[in-house]
N, C-alpha and C positions, 0 to 999 in steps of 0.2 A: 244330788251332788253337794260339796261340802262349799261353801264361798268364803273369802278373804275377809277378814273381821279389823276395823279398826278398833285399835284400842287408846288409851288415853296415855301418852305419853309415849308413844314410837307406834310400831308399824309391823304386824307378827304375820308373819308369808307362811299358808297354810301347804303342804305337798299338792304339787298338780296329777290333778287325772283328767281321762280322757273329758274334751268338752262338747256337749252334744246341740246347742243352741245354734239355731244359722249364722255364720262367720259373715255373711253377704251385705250390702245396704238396709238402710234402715226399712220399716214396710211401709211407712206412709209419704215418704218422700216431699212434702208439701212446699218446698222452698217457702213458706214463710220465712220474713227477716227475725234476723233475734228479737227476743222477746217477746214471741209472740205464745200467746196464752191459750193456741188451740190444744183440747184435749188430745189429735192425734200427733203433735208436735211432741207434748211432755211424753206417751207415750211411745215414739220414736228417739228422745233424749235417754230414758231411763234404760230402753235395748243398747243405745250407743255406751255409755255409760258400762253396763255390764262385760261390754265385749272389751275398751277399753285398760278396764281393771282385771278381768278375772283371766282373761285368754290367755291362754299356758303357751301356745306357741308363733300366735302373730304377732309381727313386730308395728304392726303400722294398720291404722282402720279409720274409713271416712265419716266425719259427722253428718249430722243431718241437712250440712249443704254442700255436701260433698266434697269437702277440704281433706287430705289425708292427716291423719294425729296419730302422734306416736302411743304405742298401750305400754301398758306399764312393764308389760313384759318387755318390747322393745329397748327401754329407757336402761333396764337391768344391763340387757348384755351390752349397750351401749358405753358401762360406763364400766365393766369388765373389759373393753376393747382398749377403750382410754387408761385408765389402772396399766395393763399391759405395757403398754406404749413407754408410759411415766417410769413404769422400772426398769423396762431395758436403757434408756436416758441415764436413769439414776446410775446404774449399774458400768455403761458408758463413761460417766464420768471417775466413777472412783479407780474404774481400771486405770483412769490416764492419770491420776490424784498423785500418785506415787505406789512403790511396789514394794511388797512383804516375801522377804525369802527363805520357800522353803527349806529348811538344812536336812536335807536325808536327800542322797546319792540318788541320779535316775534308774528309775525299775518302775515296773510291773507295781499297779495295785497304791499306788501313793492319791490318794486325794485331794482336788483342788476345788478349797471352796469358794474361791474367790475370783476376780479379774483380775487383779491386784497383785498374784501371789504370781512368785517367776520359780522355776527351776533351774539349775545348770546341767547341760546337758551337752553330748556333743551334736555339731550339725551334719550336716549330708554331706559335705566340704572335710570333715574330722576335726574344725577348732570347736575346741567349745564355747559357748555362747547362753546367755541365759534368753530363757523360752516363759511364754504366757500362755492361758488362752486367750484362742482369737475370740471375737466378739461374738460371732456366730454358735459358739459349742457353748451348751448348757450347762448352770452348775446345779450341786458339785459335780467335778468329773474324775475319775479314773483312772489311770495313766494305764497303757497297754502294756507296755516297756518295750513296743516294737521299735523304737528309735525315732527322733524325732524328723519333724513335726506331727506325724501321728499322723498322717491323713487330712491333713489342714486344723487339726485340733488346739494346736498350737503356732505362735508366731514367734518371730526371735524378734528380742529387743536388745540385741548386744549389738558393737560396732566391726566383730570381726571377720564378715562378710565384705561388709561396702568397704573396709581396710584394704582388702583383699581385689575388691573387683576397682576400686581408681588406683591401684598403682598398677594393673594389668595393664599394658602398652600393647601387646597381642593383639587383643581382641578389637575390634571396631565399636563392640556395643559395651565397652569398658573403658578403666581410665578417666579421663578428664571429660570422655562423652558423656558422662554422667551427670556432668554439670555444666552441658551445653557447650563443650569445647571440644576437638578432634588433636588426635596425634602425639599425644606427650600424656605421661603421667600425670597427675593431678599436682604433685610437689612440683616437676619440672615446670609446669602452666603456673603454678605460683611465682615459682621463683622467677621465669619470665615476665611476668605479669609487667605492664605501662606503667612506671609510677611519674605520677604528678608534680610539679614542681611550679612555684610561681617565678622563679629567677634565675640566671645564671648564676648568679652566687647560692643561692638553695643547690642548685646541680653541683656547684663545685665542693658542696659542702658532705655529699651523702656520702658514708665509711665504704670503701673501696670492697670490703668483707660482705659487705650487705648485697655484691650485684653480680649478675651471674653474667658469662658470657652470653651476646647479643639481646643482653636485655635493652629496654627502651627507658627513655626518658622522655615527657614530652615537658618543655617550657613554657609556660603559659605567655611571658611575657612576649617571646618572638616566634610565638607561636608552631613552633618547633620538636619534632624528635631528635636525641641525639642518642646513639646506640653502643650502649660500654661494648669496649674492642678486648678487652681482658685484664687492660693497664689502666685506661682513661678513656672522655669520650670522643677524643678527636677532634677537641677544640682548638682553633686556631684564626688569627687575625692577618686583614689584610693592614697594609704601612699607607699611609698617605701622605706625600710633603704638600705644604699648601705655600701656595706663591704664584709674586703677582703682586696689586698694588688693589684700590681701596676694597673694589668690589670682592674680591679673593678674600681680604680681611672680615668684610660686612660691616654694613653702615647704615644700619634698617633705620637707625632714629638719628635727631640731630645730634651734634657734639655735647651742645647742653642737655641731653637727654640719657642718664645712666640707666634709667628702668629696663624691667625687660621687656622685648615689644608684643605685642598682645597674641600676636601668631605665631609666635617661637614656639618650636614642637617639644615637648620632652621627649627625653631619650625610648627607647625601645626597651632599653637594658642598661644600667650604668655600668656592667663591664662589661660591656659588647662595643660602647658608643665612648672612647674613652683621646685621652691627648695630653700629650709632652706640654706641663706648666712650668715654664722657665724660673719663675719667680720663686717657687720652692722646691723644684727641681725635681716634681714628681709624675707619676703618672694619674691622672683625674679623670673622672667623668667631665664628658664635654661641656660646657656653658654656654650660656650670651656673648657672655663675654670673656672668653678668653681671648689671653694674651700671644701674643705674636714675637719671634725672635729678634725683632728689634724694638719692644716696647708698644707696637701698634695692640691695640684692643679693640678688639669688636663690640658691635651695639645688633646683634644680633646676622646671624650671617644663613649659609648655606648647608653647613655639615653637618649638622643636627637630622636633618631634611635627607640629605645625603646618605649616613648613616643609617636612618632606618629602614629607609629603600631597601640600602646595602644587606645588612643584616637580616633581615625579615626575606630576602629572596635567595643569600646564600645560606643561610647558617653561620658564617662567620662573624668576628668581630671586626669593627677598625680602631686603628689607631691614628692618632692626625699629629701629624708637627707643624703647626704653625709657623711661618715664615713669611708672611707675605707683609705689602708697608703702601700705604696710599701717596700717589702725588710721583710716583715713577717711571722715566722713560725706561725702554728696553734695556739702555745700553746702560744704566744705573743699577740692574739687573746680572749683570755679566758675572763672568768670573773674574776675580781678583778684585771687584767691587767690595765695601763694606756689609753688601746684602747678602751677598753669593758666601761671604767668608764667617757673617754669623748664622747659616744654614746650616753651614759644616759644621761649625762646633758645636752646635744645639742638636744636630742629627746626633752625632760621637756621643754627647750624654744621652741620648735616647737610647741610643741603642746597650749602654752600658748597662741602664736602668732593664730593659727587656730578658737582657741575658741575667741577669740578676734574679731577675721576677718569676722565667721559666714560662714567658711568654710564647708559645711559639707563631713565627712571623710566617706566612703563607708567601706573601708577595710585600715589594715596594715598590712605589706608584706615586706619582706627580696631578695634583689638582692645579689648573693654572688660568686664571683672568689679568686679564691685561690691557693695556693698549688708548686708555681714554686721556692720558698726559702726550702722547706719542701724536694723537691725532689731533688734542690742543697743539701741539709746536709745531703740524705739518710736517714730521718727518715722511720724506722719501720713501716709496714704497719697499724697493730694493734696498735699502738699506737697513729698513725695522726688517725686512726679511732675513736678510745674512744673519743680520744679531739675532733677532729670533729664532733661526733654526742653529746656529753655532750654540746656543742658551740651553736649548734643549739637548743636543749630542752631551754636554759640558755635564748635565744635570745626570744624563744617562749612563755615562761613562765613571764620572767620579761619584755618584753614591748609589749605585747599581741597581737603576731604577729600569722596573722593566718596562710600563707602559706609562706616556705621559696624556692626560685628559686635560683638552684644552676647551674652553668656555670663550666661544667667538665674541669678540669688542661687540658692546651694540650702538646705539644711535646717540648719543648725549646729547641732551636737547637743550643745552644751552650754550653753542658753539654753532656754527653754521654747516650745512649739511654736507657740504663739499668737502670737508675733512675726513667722513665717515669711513668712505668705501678704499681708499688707500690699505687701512692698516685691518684691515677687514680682509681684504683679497690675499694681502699678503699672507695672514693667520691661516685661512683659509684654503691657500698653496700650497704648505709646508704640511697641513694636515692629511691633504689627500694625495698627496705625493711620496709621503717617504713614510718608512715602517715606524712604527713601535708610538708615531703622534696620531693622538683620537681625536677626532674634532669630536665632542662629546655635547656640546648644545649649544644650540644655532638662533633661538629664538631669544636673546637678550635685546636683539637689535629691535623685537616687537614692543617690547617695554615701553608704556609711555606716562605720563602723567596723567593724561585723560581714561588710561584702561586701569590705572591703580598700582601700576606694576612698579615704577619709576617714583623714589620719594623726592626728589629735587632736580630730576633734570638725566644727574648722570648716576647714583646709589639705587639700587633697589630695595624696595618698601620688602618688610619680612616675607609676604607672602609673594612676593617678586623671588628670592632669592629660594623661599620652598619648593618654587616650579624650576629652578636652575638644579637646585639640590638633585632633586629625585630625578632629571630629565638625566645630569650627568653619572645619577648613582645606576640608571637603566644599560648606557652605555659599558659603565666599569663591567659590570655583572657581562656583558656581551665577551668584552675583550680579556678580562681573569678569566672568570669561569667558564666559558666557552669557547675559548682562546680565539675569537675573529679577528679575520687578519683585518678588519676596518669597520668602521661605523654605522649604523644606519643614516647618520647626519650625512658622514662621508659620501654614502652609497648615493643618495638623493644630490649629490654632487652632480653628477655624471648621469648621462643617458636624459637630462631633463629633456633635450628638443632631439631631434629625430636624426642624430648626429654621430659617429665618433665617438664611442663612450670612453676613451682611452682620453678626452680634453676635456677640462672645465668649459662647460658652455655657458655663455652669459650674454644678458640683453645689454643692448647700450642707449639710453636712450634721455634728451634733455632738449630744452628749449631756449633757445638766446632771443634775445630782445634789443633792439637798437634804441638807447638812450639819447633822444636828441639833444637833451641840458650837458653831461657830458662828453659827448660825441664817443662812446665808450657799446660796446656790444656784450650784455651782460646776464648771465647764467642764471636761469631765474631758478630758485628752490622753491622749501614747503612755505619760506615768510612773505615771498611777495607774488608766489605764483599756484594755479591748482597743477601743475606739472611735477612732477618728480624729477631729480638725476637718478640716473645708475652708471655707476665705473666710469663719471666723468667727474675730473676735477676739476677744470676752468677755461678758458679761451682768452685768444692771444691774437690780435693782428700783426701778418708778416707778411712781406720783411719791417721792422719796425720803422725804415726811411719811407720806403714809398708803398703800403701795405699793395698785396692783389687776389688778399686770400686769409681765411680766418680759422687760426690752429686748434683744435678741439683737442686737449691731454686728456689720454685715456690714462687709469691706475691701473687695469690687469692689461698685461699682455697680448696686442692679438697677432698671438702666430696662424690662425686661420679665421677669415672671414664667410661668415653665411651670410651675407647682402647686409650693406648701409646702404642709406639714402637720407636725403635732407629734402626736407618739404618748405615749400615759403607757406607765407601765411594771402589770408584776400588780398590783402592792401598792398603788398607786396606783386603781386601777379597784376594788381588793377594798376599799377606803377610801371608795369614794364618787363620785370622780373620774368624771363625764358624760364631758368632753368635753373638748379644748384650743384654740381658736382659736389662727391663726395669719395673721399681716396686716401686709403690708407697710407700712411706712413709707420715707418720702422724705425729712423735713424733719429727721432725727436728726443728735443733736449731735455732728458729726468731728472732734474732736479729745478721743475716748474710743476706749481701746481700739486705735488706729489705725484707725479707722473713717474712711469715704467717705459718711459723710452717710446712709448705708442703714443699713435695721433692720428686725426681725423683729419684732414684739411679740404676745406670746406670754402668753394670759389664760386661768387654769383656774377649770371651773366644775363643781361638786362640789353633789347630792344630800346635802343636809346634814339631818340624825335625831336628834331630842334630846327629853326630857322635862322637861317642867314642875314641878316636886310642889307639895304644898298650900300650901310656903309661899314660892310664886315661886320657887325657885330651879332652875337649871337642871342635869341628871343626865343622865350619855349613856345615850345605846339603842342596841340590847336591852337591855347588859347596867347595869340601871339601877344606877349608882353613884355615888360622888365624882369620881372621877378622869374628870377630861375632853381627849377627844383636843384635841390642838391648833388643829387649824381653828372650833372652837368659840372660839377666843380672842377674836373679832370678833363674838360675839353674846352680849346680854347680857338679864336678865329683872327685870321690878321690879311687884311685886305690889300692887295699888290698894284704896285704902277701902275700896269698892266691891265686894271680890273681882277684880275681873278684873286682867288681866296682859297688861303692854304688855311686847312684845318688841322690841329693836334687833338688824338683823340688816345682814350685807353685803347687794349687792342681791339680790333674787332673782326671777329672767325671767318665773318660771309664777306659778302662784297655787298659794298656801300650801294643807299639808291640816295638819289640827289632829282632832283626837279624843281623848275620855277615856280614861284608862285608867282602866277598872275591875276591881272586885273580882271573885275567882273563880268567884263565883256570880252575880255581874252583876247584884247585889242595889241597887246606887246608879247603875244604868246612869242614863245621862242624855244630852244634847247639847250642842253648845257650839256660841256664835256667835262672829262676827268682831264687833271694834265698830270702828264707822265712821269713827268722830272722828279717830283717830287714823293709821287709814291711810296709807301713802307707799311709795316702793320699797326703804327701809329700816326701814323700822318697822309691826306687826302688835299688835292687841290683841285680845282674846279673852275670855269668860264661862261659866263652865258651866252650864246653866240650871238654876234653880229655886236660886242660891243656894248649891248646895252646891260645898263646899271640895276638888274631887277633883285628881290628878293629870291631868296632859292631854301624850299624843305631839303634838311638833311638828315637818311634815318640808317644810325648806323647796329644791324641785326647784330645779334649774339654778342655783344660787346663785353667782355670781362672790365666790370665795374673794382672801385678802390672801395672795401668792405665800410671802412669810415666816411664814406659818401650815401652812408644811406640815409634812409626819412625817417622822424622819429615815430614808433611803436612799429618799427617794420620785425619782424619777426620770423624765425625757420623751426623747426623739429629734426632733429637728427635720430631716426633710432638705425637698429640693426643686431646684428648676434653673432658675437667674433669668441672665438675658442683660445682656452689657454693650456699648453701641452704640459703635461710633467717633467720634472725634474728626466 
């Protein structure tokens, strides 16, 4: 057999013929490690070695420790495998490199040497289209002229199929489906396509040419689609008058404080959140501090807060006219007032400016706080009432406001508490009473200094007035856009206790205290007591000459009562104290107190125990002495010719007991009679029989006591839960 020859400088491959030596393991097998110097080891190496190199057709043969290694044959077609590989790659790429076009017409018989090379030809469809070969068909090729693509021999690289299959609207697996959309052609789905905007001024700004009907807009800023109608997108703002006095204004910082306050929101959108500036007569994005129709300026307020609620829940804009002025009662408020009269004229430029602008106005609407100057001067509940609800028709009528949203008075804590609930009740009346007024938020009366809400007592700190903002911008969104005929403030009016939902239900409830230093019975609040009042304004002893009973002025109305009651306090009961009645009155005098015509009247009747001695005059019991409690002040004793002894006493309901008192030994026991002549519901006369001079207990039950005869720290609770009907 002929063997493989190296030669000096490359490597000469002689033709293979058949090989006749065993193909099998070596014949000595001896696992020695390498290197080992056994003669049948080298002997086993040089067989390995042969087969190795010279074996014409295995690809793979184990050495002498059984490892398999590839022969030299092997390694050949190995790297004919890889060669292959690298040229279809190469080959791969210059197809996609760019393309060389044939110019001679399709037919029969045209050769393609290349990947690279495109023909024009028509498709199976009839447009024509330039064609390649596919990857798969070898070069050069051929061309059959049977029509394209030949059998998959060719692909098309032209665009006038996929032209063809996205404007198909037909088909389901055509069109816009192509590109992951359904239903519309590929142009119509563009032309619809969402476009992006960061502002209403960017919306208001895109060419009208540029947008198809029902296409989208979304606005980043309010987070919003707005969807072209064919004209525009359908923007439009809601109108707000703002009035009312400081807190309407806002007053987040002190007067020496022009900054803006740390919590102040920016707008949502500067032409969504915008407001009538008198000063140059324009329309502006809102501020800190805008100005107000009679020169009031804000130090940071509500309608910033407001505004964005608004806008981010309808889509709409607002516009705000400032009108509101600090330090004002109701009736300063009115029409034909200075306030009411530069509304009007500042409304008339606003709306001049609007129509001008091409604004379109959705609704107008009334923002209104009020009430904390009303309840420093104790105005009368019924009276802020009249003027507050005539205020509102006035508002309603003359600048055709449809809904007004009012912001319940809260607690001013630098005034005493007794003022509160008057002008409270009365807002509160009108609101859930009669159409088109929203009690729109309820919780300003929560505000305090101590929760943060409250910056002096009676302003709210900014982040005070951003929970007023949004509470009453949730309500607007109620009563605009959803047109409700009332509140959720409102609704939580009504149905609170298990009552007549058709009446304001409310608790009454407060604690008096008998001041012995002024002999005065006096209304304890949050400064000197842990009691609260509710819809109590103050107490009165009457009649004022001889009191017999202690007047409690209610502020709301009570046309129906669910149970009062007054409680005494220990000392009070360990004193003698039966019982307290408690009984409504209707016909009480309103303009006390800030009262509504209601009252409590509130009468104690006290077990009254006192001693006669021999010589008429009267000693308290048990402990028989001079000193006599106070309630005794109203009962007096006068000792007769006769012996006997006429008593003046307050009334008293049962019937008197009387008894002697006797000596230890009960040596001058005796009995006593009532004498007749004299009897009445305040006067009692009495005899000890047989003439003798003794002392006599006198104990007159249920006795309706003089309210100003009591002890000092004597004390009662009144509560209850009395209804106020609507209008």
């Amino acid at each position: 057999m002929r063997r493989r020859s190296f030669l000096k400088g490359g490597l000469v491959l002689s033709a293979a013929y058949p090989y006749t030596v065993s193909s099998s393991m070596t014949t000595y097998k001896t696992g020695n490690p390498i290197g080992s110097e056994s003669p049948k080891d080298l002997y086993d190496n040089a067989q390995n070695l042969d087969i190795l190199l010279n074996h014409p057709t295995k690809t793979e043969h184990p050495d002498r420790l059984g490892v398999p290694r590839k022969t030299w044959h092997g390694m050949e077609v190995g790297y004919e495998s890889i060669s292959q590989e690298a040229l279809d790659r190469v080959s791969q790429a210059v197809a996609s490199a760019g393309y060389q076009y044939i110019d001679t017409p399709y037919a029969g018989s045209i050769t393609v040497d290349d990947y690279n090379q495109v023909i024009r030809a028509q498709g199976p469809a009839g447009d024509y289209e330039f064609w390649k070969l596919s990857a798969g068909t070898p070069v050069p090729y051929i061309t059959t002229g049977a029509g394209m693509p030949e059998g998959g021999a060719f692909v098309s690289v032209g665009d006038a199929a996929l032209r063809s299959e996205l404007a198909n609207q037909s088909d389901a697996e055509s069109g816009s489906s192509l590109v992951g959309h359904r239903g519309e052609s590929v142009s119509d789905a563009i032309n619809k396509r969402t476009v992006y905007v960061e502002n209403i001024s960017e919306l208001n700004s895109i060419p009208p040419e540029s947008m198809v009907e029902g296409q989208e807009v979304y606005v980043k800023s309010v987070s919003r689609h707005y969807t072209w109608n064919g004209n525009d997108f359908g923007l439009s703002y809601d109108l707000f008058i703002i009035y009312g006095q400081s807190n309407a204004v806002g007053q987040a910082t002190a007067s020496s404080d022009s900054s803006r306050p740390a919590d102040y929101p920016d707008n949502i959108d500067d032409s969504m959140v915008l407001y009538w500036d008198k000063r140059i007569q324009e329309i502006v994005p809102v501020t800190y501090n805008m100005i107000h129709a009679m020169h009031g300026i804000a130090r940071g307020h509500a309608w910033a807060a407001f505004a964005n609620r608004y806008v981010s829940v309808t889509g709409r804009g607002c516009l705000f006219l400032p009108a509101a002025q600090g330090g004002l009662e109701i009736r300063e408020l009115a029409k034909g007032g200075t306030f009411y009269t530069a509304l009007d004229s500042e409304l008339s430029a606003f709306d001049l400016s609007l129509s001008a602008q091409g604004y379109v106005v959705n609704s107008r609407n009334l923002l209104f706080h009020q009430g904390e100057t009303d309840q420093l001067n104790q105005t009368p509940r019924d009276v802020y009432q009249d003027a507050f609800s005539t205020l509102l028709d006035n508002i309603r009528t003359d600048f055709s406001v449809g809904k007004s949203f009012i912001a319940l008075v809260g607690n001013p804590q630098n005034r005493t508490e007794r003022t509160w609930s008057a002008i409270q009740v009365a807002q509160e009346y009108v609101c859930t009473s009669l159409p088109h007024y929203v009690l729109a938020y309820t919780k300003f009366g929560s505000f305090t200094l101590e929760n943060g809400l409250l910056r002096d007592g009676v302003h709210a700190t900014q982040n005070g007035y951003n929970f007023m903002g949004e509470g009453m911008a949730d309500a607007a969104v109620d009563a605009i856009s959803y047109d409700l005929g009332t509140s959720k403030n409102a609704q939580q009016r009504y149905g609170v206790v298990n009552a007549p939902e058709d009446q304001i239900w409310r608790q009454v409830s407060a604690t008096f205290v008998f001041d012995g230093t002024t002999g005065e019975w006096v209304l304890q609040d949050k400064d000197n007591s842990a009691f609260r009042i509710a819809s109590v304004g103050g107490v009165q002893a009457l009649p004022v000459a001889s009191p017999d009973r202690l007047r409690i002025f209610l502020t709301p109305r009570a046309t129906a009562v669910l149970g009062i009651t007054a409680t005494p306090n220990v000392r009070m009961v360990d004193d003698g104290v039966q019982t307290l009645s408690a009984d409504l009155v209707t016909n009480a005098q309103a303009d006390i107190f800030q009262g509504s015509g209601y009252a409590i009247d509130v009468r104690i009747y006290q077990n009254i125990s006192f001693v006669v001695n021999t010589d008429g005059n009267i000693r308290s019991y048990p402990d028989v002495s001079n000193t006599l409690p106070s309630w005794l002040n109203g009962v007096s004793s006068d000792l007769q010719a006769d012996n006997s002894v006429v008593i003046n006493h307050p009334a008293c309901r049962q019937v008197p007991i009387l008894t002697q008192l006797a000596s230890s030994d009960f040596s001058n026991a005796s009995f006593v009679s009532f004498g007749d002549s004299q009897r009445s519901d305040t006067v009692l006369s009495y005899k000890v029989s047989g003439g003798q001079n003794t002392a006599c207990v006198v104990c007159l039950p249920h006795t309706k006591l003089n309210p100003l005869n009591a002890v000092d720290l004597w004390s009662f609770t009144v509560t209850g839960i009395i209804a106020e009907a609507r209008y």
